[in-house]
N, C-alpha and C positions, 0 to 999 in steps of 0.2 A: 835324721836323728830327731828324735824329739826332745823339747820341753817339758821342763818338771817344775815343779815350783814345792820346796821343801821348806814347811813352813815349822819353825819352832814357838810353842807355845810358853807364855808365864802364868801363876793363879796369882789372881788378886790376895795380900794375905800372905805370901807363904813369905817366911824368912829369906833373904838372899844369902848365898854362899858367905862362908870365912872371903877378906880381902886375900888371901893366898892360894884360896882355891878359884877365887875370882882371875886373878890373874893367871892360874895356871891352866884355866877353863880358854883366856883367853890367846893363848901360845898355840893351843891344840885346835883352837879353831881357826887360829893364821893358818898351824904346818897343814892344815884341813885345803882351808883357800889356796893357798901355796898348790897342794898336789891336785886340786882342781883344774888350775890353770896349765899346772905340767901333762895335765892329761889331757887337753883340750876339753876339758867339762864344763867348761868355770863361762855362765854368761852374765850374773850378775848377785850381789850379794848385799844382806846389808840389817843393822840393827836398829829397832825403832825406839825411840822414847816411851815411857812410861801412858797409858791407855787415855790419862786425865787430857793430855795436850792434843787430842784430836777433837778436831769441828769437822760434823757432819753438812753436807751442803744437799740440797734438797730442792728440784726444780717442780712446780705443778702450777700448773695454767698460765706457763709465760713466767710465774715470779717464782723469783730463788729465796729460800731463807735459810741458814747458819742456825748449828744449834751443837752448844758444847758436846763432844764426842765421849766418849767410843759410840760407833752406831750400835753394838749389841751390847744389849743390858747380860753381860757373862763376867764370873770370876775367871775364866780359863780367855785370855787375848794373845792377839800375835805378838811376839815379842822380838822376830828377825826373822829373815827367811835367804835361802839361797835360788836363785833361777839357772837350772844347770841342764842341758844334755846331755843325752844316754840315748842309746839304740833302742833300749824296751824298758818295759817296768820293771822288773828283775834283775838291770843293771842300776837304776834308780833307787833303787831300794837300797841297795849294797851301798850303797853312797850314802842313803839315811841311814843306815846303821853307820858309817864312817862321822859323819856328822852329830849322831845322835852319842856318840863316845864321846868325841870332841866336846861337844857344849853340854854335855850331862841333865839332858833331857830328849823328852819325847819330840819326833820330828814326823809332821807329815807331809805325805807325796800325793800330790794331785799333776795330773797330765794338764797342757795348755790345749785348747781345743786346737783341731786345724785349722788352717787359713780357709 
């Protein structure tokens, strides 16, 4: 099986949901996670804080320096992602469409390399 890594994006700017479709956004991404796990799909998951609380860390010539994050200057950032197994991309996908109902946004599927 391989690895997928489904990544959901947010724009910088856009209004967040009603608090009622907020919560009902987030029931369908549990019963989501829930049938992940029931399927043996489910490898790991998880939602990130807003783009401003990330430090970039940066190594060159032996010294490290920090610098307020997001590393890309983008209105479009990750905002959660799931790491799931599937047999192909085709079954990966059906799963982003599963999740992309769930969380009421765009979701993308990128393979993990092989070992």
């Amino acid at each position: 099986m391989t690895q997928y890594l489904m990544s959901v994006h947010m724009v910088e700017g856009e209004e967040p949901p009603a608090p009622e479709v907020m919560q009902r956004m987030y029931a369908d991404v549990e019963a989501f996670n829930a049938q992940l796990r029931a399927d043996g799909n489910w490898v790991f998951a998880g939602g990130l804080h807003e783009p401003e609380t990330a430090t970039v860390v940066r190594t060159e010539g032996g010294r490290v320096t920090t610098t307020d994050g997001p590393f890309a200057e983008s209105k479009e950032q990750i905002g959660g992602f799931w790491v799931v197994t599937a047999p192909d991309l085709d079954a990966a996908l059906a799963l982003a469409a599963k999740a992309s109902t769930a969380c009421r946004g765009p979701v993308e599927v990128r393979p993990f390399q092989d070992e």
